[in-house]
TIKOLGU-85637 format. One record per residue: z, y, x of N, C-alpha, C, O in turn; residue in three letters. Coordinates in steps of 0.001 Angstrom, whole numbers, padded with zeros to 6 digits, always signed. Atoms other than C-alpha are relative to their C-alpha. Layout:
% residues N
ZYXZYXZYXZYXALA/...
% end
This chain:
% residues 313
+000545+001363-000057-004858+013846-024484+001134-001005+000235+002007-000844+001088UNK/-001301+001133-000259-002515+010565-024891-000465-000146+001601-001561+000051+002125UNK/-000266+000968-001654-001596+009080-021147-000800-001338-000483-000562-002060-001452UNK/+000414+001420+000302-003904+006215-020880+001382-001515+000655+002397-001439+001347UNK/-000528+001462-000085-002420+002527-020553-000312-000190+001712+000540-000454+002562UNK/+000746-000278-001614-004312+002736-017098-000039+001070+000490-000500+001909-000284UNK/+000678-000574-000370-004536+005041-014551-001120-000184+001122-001472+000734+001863UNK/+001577+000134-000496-007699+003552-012899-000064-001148-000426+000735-002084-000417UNK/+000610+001686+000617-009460+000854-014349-001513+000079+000415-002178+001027-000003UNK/+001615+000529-000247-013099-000445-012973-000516-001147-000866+000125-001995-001488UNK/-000128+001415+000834-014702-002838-014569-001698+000311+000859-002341+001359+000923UNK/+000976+000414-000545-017751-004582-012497-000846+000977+000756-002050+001216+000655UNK/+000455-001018-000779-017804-001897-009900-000804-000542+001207-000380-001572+001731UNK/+000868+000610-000951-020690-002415-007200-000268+000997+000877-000175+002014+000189UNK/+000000-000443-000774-021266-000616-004311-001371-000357+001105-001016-001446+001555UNK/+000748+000718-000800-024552-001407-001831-000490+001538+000696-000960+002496+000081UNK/+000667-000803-001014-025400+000812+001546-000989-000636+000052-001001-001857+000208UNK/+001381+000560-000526-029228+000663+001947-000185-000125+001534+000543+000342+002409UNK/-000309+000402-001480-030237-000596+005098-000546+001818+000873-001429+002536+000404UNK/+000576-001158-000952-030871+002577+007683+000027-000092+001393+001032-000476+001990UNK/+000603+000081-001669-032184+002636+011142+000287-001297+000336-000463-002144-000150UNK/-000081+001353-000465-030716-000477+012812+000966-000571-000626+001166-001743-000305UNK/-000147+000698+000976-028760-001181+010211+000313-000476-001443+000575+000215-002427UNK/+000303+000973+001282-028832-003862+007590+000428+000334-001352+001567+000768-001522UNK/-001273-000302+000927-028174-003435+004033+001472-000324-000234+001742-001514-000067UNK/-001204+000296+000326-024560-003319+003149+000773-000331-001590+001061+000680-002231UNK/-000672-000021+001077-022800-004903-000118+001454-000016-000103+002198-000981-000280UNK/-001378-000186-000111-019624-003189+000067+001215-000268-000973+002334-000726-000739UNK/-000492+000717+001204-018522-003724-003313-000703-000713-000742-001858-000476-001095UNK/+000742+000767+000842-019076-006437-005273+000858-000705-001142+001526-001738-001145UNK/-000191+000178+001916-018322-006300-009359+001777-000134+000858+002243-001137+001399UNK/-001134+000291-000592-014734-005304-008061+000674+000258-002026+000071+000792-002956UNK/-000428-000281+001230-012521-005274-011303+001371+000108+000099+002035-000898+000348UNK/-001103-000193-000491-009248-003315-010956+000981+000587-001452+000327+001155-002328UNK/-000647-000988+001000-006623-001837-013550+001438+000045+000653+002272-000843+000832UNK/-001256-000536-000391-003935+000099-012212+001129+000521-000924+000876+001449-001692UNK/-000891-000103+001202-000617+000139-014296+000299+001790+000144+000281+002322+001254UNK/-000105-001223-000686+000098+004077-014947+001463-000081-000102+002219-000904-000616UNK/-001617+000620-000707+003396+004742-013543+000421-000872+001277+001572-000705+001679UNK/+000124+000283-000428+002876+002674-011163+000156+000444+001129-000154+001611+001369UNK/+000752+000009-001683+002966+002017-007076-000544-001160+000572-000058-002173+001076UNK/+001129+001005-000128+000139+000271-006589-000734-000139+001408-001474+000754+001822UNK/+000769+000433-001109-001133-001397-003407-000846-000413-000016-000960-001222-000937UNK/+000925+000491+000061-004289-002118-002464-000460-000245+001539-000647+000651+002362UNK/-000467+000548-001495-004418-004222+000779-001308-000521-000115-002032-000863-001050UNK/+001740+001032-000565-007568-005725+002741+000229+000400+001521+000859+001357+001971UNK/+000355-000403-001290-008434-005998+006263-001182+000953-000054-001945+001200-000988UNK/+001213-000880+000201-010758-003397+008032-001763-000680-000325-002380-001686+000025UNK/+001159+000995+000266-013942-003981+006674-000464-000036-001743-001554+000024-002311UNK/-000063+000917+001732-012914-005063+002717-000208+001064-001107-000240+000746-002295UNK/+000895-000358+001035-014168-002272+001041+001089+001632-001021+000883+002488-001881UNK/-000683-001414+000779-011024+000163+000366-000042+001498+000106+000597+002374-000477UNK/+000321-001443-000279-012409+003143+001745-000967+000393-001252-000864+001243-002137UNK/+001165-000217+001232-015457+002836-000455+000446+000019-001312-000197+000699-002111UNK/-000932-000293+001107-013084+002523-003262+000119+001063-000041-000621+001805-000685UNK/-000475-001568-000238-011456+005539-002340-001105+000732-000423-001212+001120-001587UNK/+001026-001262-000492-014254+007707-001577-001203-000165-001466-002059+000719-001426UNK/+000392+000282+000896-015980+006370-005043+000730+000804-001125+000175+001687-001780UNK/-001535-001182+000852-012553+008008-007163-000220+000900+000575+000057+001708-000311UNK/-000264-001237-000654-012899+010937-004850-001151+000717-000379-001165+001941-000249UNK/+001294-000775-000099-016546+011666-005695-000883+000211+001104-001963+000797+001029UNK/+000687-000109-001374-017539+011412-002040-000753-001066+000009-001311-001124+001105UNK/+000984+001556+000129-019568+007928-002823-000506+000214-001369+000003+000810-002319UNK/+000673+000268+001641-021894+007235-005709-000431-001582+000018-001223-002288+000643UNK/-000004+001808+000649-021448+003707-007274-001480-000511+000393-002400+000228+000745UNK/+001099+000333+000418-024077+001591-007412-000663-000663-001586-001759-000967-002058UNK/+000382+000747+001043-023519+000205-010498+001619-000083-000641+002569+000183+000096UNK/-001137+000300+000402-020587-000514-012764+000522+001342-001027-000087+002339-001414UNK/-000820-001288+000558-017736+001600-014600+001213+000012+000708+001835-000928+001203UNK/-001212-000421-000416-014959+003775-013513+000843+000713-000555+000285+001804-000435UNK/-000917-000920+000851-012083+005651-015543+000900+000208+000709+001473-000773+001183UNK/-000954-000945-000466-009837+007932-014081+000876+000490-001112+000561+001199-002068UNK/-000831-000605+001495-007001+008525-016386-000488+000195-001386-000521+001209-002083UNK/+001053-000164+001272-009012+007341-019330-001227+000836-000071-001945+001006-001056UNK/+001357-000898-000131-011737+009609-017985-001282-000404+000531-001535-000206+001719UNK/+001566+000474-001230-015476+008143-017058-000006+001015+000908+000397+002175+000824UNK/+000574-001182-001134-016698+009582-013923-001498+000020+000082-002217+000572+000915UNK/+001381-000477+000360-019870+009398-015189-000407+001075-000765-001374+001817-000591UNK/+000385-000913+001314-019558+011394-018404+000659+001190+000284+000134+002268+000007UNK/-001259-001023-000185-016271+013507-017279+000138+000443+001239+001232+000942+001504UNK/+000256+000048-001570-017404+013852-013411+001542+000799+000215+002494+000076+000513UNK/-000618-000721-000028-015010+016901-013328+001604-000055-000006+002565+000091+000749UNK/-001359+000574+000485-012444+015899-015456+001177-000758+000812+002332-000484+001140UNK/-000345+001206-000183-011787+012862-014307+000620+000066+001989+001542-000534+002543UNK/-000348-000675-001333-011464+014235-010643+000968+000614+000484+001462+000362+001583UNK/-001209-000855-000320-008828+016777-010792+001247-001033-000770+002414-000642-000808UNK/-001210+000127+000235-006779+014305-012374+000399-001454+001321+001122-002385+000965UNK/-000521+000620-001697-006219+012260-008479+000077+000913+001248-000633+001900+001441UNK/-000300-001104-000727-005179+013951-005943+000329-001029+001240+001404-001625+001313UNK/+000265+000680-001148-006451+012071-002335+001113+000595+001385+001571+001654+001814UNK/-000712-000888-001870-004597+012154+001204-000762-001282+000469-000545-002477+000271UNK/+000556+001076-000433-007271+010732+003072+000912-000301+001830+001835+000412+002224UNK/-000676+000449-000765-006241+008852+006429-000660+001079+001557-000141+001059+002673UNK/+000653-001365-000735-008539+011966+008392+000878+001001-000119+001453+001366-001144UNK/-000920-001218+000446-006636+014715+009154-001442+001418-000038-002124+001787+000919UNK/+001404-001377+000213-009518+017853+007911+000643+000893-000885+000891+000742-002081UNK/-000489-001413+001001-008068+021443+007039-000703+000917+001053-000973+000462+002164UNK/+000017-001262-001061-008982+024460+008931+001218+000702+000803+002243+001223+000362UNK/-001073-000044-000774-007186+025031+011944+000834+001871-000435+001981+002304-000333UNK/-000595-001896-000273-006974+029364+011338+000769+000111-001434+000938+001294-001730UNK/-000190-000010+001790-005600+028747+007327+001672-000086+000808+001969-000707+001829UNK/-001415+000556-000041-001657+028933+007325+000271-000858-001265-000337-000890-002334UNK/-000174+000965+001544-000244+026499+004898+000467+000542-001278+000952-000304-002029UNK/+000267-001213+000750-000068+029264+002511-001065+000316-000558-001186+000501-001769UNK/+001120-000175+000157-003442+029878+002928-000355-001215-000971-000519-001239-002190UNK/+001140+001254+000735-005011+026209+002389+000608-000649-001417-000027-001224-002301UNK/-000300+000356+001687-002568+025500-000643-000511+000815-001148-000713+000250-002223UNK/+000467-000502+000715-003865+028639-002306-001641-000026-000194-002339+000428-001101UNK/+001527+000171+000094-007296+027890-001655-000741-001292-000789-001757-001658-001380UNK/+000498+001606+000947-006952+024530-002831+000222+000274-001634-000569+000134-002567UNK/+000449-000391+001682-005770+025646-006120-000501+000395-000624-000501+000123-001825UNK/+001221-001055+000236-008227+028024-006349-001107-001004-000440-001754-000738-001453UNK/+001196+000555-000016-010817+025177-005980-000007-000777-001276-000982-001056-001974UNK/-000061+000917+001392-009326+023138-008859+000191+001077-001622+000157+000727-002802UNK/+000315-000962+001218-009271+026409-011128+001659+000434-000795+001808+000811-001958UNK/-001369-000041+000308-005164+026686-011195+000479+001426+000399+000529+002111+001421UNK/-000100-001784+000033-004201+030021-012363+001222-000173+000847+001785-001228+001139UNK/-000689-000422-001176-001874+031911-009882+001351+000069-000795+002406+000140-000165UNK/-001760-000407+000511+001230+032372-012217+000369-001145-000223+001583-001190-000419UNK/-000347+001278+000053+000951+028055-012613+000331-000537+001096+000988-001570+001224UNK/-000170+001009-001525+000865+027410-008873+001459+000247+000366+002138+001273+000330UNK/-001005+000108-000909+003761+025602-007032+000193-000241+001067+000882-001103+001614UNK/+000294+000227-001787+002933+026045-003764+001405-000049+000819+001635-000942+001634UNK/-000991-000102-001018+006232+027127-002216+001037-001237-000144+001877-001721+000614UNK/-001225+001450+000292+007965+024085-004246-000289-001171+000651+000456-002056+001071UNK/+000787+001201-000923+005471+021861-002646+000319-000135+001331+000728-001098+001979UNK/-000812+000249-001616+006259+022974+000683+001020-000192+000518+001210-000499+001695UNK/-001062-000042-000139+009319+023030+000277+000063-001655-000019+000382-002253+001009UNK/-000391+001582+000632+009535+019266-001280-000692-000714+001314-000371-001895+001444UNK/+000458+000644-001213+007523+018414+002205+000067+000256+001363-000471-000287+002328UNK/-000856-000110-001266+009541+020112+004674-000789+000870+000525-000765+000902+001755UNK/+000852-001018-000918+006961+022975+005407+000129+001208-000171-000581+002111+000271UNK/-000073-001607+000553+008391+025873+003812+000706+000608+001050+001343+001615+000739UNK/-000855-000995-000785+010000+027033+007040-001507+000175+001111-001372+000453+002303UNK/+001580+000450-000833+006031+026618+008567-001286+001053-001116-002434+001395-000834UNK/+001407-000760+000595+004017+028644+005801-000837+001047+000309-001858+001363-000302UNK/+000343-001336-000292+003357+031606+007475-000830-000588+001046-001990-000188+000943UNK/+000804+000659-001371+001919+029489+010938-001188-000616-000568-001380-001182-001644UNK/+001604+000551+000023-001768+028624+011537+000425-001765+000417+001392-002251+001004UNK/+000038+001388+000224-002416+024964+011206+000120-000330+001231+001007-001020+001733UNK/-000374+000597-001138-003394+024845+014399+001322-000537+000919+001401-001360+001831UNK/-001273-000330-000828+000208+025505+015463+000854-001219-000172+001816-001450+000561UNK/-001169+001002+000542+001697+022187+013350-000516-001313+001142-001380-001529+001991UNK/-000290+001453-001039+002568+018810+014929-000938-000748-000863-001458-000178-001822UNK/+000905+001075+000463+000409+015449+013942+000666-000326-000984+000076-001149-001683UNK/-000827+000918+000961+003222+014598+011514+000310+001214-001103+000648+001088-002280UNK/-000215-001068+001159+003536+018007+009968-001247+000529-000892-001157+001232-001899UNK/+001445-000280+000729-000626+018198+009090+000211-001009-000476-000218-000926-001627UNK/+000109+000850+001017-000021+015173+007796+000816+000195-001386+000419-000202-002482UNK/-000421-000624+001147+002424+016674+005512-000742+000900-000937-000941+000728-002139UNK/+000656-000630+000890+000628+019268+004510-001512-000690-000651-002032+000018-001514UNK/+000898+000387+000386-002507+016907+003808+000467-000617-001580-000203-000733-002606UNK/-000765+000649+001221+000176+015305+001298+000027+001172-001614-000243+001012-002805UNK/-000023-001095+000743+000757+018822-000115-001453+000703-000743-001451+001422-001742UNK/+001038-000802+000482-002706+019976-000698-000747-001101-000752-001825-000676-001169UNK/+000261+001210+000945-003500+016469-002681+001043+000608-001618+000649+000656-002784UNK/-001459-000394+000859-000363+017646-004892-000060+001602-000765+000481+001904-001829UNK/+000061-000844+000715-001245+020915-005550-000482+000710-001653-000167+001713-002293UNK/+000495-000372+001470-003146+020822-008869+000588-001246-001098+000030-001537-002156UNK/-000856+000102+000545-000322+018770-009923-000484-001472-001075-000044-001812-002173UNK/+000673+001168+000564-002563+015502-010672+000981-001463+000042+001718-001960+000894UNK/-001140+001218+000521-000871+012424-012581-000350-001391+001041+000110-002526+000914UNK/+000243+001229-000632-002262+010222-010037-000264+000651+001796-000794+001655+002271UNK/+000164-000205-001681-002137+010123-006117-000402-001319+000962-000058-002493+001098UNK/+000771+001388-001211-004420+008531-003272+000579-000042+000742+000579+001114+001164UNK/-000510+000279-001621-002521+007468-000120-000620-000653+000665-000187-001803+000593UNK/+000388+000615-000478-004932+006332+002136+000350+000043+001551-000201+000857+002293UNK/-000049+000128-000980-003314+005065+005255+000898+001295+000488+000636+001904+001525UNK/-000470-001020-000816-000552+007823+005442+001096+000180+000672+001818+001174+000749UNK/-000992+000126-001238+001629+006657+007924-000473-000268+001888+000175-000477+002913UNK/+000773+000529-000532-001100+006018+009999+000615+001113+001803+000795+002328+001718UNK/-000657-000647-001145+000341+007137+014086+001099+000901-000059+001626+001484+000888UNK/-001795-001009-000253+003648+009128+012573+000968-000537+000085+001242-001676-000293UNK/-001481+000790-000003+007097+008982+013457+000875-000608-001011+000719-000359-002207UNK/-001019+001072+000472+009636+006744+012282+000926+001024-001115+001387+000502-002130UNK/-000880-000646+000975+011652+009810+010454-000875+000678-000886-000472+001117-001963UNK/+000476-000884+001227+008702+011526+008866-000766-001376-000724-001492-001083-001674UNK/+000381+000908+000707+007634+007920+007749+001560-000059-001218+001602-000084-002448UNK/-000855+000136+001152+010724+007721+006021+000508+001316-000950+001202+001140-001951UNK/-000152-000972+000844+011008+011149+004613-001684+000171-000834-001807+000728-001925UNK/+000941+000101+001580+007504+010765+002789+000117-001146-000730-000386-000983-001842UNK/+000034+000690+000584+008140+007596+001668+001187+000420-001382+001034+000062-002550UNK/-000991-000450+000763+011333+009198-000007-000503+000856-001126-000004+000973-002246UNK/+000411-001174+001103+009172+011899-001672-000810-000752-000937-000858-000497-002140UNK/+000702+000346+001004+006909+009700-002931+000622-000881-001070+000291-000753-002249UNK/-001354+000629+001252+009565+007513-004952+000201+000980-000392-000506+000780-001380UNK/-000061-001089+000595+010274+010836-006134-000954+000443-000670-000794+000455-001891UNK/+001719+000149+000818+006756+011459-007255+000162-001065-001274+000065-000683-002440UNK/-000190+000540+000771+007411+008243-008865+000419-000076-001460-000126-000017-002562UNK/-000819-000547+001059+010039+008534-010815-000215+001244-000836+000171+001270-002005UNK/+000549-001168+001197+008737+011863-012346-001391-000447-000641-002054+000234-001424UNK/+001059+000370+001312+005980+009818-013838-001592-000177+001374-002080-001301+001258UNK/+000866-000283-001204+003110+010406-010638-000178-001587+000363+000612-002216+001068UNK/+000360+001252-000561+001090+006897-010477-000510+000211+001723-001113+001188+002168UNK/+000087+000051-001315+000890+005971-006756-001121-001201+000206-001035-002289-000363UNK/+000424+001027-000692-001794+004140-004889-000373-000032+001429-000981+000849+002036UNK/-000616+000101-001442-001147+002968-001591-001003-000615+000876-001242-001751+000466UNK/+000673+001261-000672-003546+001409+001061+000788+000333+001698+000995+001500+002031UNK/-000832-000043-000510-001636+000864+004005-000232-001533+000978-000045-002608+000408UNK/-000462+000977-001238-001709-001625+007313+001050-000394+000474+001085-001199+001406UNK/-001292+000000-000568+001756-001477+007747+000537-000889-001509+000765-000282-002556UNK/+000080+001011+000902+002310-004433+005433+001741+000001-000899+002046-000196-002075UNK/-001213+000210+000436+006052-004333+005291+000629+001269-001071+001613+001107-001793UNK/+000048-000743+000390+005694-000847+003933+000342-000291-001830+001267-000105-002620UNK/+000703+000261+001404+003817-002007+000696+001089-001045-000594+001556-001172-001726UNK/-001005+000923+001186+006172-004807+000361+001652+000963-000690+002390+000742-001651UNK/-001615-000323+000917+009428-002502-000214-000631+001042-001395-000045+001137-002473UNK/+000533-001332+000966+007083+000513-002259-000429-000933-001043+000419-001292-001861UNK/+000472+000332+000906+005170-001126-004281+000462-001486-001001+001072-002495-000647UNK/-000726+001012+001052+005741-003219-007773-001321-000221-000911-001259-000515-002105UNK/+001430+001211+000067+001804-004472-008038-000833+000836+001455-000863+001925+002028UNK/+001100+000272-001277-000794-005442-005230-000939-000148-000127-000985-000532-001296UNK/+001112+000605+000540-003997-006186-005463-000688-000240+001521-000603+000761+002232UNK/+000817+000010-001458-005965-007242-002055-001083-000813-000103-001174-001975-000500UNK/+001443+000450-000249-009515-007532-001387-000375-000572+001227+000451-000763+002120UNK/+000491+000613-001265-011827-009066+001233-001760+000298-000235-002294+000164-001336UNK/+001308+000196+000342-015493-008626+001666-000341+000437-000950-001280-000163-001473UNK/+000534-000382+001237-015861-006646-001208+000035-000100-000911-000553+000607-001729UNK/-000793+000731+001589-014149-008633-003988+001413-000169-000260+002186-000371+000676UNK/-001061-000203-000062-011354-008546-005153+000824-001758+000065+000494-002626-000742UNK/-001002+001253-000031-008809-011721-004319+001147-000167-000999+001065-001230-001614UNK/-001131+000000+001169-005611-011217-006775+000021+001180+000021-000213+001805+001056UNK/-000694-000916+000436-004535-008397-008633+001253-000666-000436+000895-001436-001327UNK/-001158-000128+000786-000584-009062-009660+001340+000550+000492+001557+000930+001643UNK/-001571-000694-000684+003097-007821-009378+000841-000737+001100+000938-001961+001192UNK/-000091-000145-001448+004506-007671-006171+000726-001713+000289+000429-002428+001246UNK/-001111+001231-000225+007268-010949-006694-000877-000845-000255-001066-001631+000673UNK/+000838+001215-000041+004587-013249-008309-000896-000463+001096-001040-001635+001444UNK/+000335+000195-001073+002510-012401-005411+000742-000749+001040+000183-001796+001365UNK/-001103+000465-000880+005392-013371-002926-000222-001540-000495-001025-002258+000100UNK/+000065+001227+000815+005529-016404-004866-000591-001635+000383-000189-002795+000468UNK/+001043+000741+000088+002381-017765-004380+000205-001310+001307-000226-002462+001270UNK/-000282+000757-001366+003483-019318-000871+001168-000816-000011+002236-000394+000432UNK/-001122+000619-000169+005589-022305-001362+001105-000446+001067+001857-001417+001150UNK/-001114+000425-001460+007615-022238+001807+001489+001308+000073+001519+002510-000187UNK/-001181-000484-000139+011257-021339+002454+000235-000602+001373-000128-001648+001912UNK/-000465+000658-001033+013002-021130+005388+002035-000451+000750+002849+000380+001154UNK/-001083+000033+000378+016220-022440+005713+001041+000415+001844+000718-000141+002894UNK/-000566-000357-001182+018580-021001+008677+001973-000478-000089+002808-000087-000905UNK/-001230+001050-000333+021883-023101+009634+000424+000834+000979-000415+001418+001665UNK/-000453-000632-000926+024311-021427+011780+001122-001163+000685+002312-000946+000456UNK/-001297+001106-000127+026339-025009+013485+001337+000906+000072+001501+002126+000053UNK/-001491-000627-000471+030138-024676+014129-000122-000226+001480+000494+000427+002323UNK/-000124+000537-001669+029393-026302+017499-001120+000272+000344-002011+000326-000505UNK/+001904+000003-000070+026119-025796+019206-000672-001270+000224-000120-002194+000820UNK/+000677+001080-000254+023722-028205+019270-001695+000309+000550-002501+001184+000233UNK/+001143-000500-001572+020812-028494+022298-001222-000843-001000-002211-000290-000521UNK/+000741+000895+000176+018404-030984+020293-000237-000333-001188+000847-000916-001159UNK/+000134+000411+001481+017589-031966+016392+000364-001592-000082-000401-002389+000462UNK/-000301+001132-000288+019377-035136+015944-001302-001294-001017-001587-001351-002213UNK/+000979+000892+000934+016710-038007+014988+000307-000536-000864-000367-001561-000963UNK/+000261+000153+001262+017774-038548+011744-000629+001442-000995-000682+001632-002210UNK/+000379-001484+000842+016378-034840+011028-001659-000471+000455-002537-000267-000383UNK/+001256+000193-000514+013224-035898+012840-001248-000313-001251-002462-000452-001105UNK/+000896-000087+001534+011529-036147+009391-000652+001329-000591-001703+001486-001213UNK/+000013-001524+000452+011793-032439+008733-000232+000741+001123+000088+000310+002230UNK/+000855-000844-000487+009938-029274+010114+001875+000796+000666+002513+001783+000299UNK/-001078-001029-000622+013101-028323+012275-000131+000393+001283-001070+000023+001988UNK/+000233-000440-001278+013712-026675+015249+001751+000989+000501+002652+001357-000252UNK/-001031-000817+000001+016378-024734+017169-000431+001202+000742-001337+000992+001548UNK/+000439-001094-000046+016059-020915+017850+000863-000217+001261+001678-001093+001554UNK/-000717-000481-001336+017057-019245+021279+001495+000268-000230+002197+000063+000760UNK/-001104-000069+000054+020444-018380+019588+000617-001042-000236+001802-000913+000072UNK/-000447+001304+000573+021220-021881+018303-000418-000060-000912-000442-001206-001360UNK/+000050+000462+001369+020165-021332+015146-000829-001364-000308-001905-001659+000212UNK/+001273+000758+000543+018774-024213+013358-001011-000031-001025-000574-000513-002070UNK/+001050-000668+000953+015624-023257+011335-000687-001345-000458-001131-002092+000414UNK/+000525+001197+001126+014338-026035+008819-001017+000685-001102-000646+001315-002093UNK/+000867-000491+001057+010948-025147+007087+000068-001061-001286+000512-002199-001135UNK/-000133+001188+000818+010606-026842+003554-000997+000959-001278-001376+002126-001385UNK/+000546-000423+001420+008945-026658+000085+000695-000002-000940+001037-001172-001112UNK/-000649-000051+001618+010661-026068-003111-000579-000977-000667+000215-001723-001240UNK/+000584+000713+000643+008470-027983-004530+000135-001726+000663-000492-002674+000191UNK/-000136+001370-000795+009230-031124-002476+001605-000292+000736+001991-001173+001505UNK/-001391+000473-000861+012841-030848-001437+000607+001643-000537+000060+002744-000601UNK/-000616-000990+000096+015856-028850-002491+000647+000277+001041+000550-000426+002047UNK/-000828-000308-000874+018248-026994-000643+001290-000992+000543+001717-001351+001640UNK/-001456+000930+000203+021318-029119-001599-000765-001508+000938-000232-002093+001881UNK/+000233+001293-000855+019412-032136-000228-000439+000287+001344-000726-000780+001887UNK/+000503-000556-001523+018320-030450+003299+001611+000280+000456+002020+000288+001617UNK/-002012-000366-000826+022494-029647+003742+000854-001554-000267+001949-001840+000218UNK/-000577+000917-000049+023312-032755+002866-000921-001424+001585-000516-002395+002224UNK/+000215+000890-001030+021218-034485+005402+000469+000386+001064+000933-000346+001938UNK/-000958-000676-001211+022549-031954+007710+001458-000457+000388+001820-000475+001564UNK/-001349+000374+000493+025854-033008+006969-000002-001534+000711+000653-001809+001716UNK/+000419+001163-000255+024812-036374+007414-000289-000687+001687-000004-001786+002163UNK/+000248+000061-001088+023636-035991+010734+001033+000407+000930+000709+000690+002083UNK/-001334-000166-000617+027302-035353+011878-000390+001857+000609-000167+001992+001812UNK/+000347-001918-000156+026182-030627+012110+001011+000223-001212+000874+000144-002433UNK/-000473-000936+000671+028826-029131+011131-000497+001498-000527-001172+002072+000328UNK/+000375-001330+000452+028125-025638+009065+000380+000878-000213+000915+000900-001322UNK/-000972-001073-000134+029528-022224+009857-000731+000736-000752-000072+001548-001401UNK/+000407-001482+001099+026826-019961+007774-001491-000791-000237-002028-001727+000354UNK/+001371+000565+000119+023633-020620+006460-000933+001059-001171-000510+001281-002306UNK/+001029-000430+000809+020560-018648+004934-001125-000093-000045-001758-000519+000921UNK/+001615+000631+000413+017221-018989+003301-000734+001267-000170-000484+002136-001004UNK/+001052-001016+000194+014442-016701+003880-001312-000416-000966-001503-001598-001254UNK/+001202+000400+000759+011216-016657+001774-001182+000997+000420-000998+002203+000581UNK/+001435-000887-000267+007189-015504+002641+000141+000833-000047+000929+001242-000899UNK/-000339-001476+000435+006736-011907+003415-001058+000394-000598-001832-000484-000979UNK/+001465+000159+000565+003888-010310+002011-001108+000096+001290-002091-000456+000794UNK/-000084+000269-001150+002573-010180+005508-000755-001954+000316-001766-002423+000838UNK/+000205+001650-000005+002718-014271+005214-001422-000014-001320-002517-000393-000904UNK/+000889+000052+001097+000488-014029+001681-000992+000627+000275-002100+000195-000042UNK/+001501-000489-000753-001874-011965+003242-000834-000234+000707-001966+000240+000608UNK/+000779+000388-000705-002986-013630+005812-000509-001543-000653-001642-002021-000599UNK/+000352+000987+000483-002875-016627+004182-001577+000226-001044-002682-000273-000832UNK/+000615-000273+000666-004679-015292+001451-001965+000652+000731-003062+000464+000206UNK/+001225-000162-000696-007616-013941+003833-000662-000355+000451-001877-000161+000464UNK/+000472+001371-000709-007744-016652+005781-001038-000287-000203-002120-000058+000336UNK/+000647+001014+001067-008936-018765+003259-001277+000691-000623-002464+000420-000805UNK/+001730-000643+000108-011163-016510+002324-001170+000199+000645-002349+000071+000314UNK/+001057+000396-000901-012756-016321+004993-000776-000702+000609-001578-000198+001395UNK/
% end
């Protein structure tokens, strides 16, 4: 089968929990409309609440739509239930294996489940590629919080699917096994393995990923690539380092969003759209501040997010 153009595309996906016991109905999704580039590392950001679990768990087969369409690697999951299934491969943000399975065990069981003959499986390459091949022989119970989370990575990976869920998988690990999966999964990348990311750790998404898409309430707010996003927030911030220090913003700056930091710096917010750089150093200049260094920061995604939610809200 050609590689589709997409590997997930919705189109006017809907979602509604009926109401039960005390409570109310829920419209979790509403006509969400997504297309994920394949190849891709694709973020999909929302506060708790906005509807990306139900996403998830909709691709996973663990939810049934209420309405709409879904393609999985050019595959309905209406027509191709099956199909269309084994070709994503979830790490949900739950850690659930069986504690008595060694990681031996639950990789061969998992391939088993997706129907991957025994002379195709790469189990030991897997563990290996996730730092557990010196661990295969030990019961689950026996691994650390950061090493089940590895292997949750590994047993997503095993039937060798062109697309991968990351939901939330940095979620309470350390600082070195955050940066040794992030390493594998650029690796994933680069061998072709579309990525999608949902992730609270905002600064994450901004270095991984190269499109975003973030919801709220069930709809989707923007889908686009990661820099136009950035974009969207016309503010820069401009950082002055004097030669001399200065205790006070001299009132001919008193026009402009300045201020001075605990180190001296002087920090000058501004718009692009309303003032260049060259004219913010020349008033500086002006104002008898000499200038030993100077740099300009811009919105993080962090800044576009909240903004962006805000308002929505």
């Amino acid at each position: 089968m050609t590689a589709p153009d997409f590997a997930i595309e919705t189109i006017d996906l809907c979602k509604t929990y009926h109401a039960a016991g005390n409570m109310p109905e829920k419209l979790a999704l509403d006509k969400i409309n997504l297309k994920v580039p394949r190849g891709s590392i694709f973020g999909l950001l929302g506060p708790n609440g906005a509807g990306k679990s139900t996403f998830i768990n909709i691709l996973a087969g663990l939810v049934t739509k209420s309405s709409g369409k879904v393609n999985i690697w050019g595959l309905d999951i209406d027509t191709n239930p099956r199909s269309s299934r084994s070709a994503i491969g979830v790490v949900n943000q739950e850690i659930a294996m069986d504690p008595f399975f060694t990681p031996l065990q639950a990789l061969n069981f998992q391939a088993g489940y997706y129907g991957v003959p025994k002379e195709q499986r790469r189990i030991l390459e897997i563990l290996q590629a996730v730092g557990l091949d010196d661990k295969k022989d030990a019961y689950v119970r026996q691994l650390s919080g950061g090493m089940k989370r590895r292997l949750m990575v590994a047993k997503a990976l095993v039937h060798n699917p062109p697309v991968l869920i990351l939901d939330e998988p940095t979620a309470g690990v350390d600082v070195e096994l955050r940066r040794s999966l992030w390493s594998y999964v650029r690796e994933l990348n680069e061998m072709g393995t579309t990525i999608i990311l949902t992730t609270h750790y905002l600064e994450e998404a901004e270095e991984l990923c190269n499109e975003i898409a973030i919801i709220n309430d069930g709809r989707v707010l923007t889908q686009e690539p990661k820099q136009q996003l950035l974009g969207r927030l016309d503010k820069r911030v401009l950082s002055i380092t004097p030669r001399e220090p200065v205790t006070q913003i001299p009132d001919s700056l008193a026009g402009l969003d300045a201020s001075i930091s605990a180190d001296g710096t002087i920090l000058i917010k501004f718009r692009t759209a309303e003032t260049g750089i060259g004219r913010l150093l020349e008033q500086v200049r002006e104002a008898g501040i000499g200038i030993s260094d100077l740099a300009t920061s811009q919105p993080s995604l962090e800044d576009v997010f909240v903004a962006m939610t805000s308002r929505a809200a």
